[in-house]
N, C-alpha and C positions, 0 to 999 in steps of 0.2 A: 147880604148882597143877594139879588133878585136873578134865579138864572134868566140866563138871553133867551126871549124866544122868538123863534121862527118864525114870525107872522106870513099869512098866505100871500103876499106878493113874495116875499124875500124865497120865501119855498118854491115857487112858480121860476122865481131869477136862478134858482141853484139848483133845479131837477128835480125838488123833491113830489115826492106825489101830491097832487093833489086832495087836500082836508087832512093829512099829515100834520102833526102837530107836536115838532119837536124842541126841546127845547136842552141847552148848550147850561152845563153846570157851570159856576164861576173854576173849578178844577180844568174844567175840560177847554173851557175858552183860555187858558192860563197856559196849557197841556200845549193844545193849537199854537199858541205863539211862541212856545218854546220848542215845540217841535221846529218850526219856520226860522228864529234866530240862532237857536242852539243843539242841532239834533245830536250830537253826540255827546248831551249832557244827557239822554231820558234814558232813564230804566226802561228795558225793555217787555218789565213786567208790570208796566203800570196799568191800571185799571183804566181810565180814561182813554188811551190807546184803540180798546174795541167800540166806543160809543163813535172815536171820531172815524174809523176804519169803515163802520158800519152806513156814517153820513157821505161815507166817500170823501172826506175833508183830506187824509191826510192817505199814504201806501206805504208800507212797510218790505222795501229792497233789501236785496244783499249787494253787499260793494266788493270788493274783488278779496278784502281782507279776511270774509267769510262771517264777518258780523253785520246782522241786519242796525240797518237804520232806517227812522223813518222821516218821510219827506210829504211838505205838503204840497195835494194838490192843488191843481188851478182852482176848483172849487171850493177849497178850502182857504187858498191864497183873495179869491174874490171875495171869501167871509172874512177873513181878516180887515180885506181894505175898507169892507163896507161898515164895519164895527169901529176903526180910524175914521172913518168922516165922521159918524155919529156924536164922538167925543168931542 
C-alpha cells in the first residue's frame, strides 16, 4: 500500500507550509482513525503518535483520570473526512 500524500492544495487546505511535502504511512493514517473512533484503545507509546502530533492531526490531553489520551484535531478530523470522500 502507497503512503497518502499531501498534495500542495490539500496542504494549503490544512496549514501546512507551503512546498511541504508530507506524506501519511498506511500506520499512521490507520493510527489517525483509531485515534478518532477509539482513543482509549492506543498505546500510548506508539510510534506513529509523534508524526501525527507533529502534523497537528491529532493532541495528546490529560482527562481528570490523570491518563493522557489522544484526541483528534479539527485538522486532523478535516483529513479524515477528506480521505472518506476519496474512497
Amino acid at each position: 500500500m502507497q503512503p497518502l500524500l499531501l498534495h500542495a492544495h490539500a496542504c494549503s487546505v490544512f496549514g501546512f507550509p507551503d512546498g511541504r511535502s508530507d506524506m501519511l504511512s498506511p500506520h499512521e493514517l490507520a493510527t489517525l482513525m483509531l485515534v478518532k473512533n477509539a482513543p482509549d484503545r492506543i498505546e500510548p507509546d506508539r510510534m506513529e503518535l509523534g508524526a501525527l502530533r507533529e502534523l497537528e492531526l491529532i493532541d495528546i490531553g490529560s482527562p481528570e483520570s490523570g491518563a493522557a489520551l489522544a484526541r483528534v484535531t479539527p485538522r486532523g478530523d478535516a483529513l479524515l473526512r477528506a480521505v472518506s470522500r476519496v474512497r
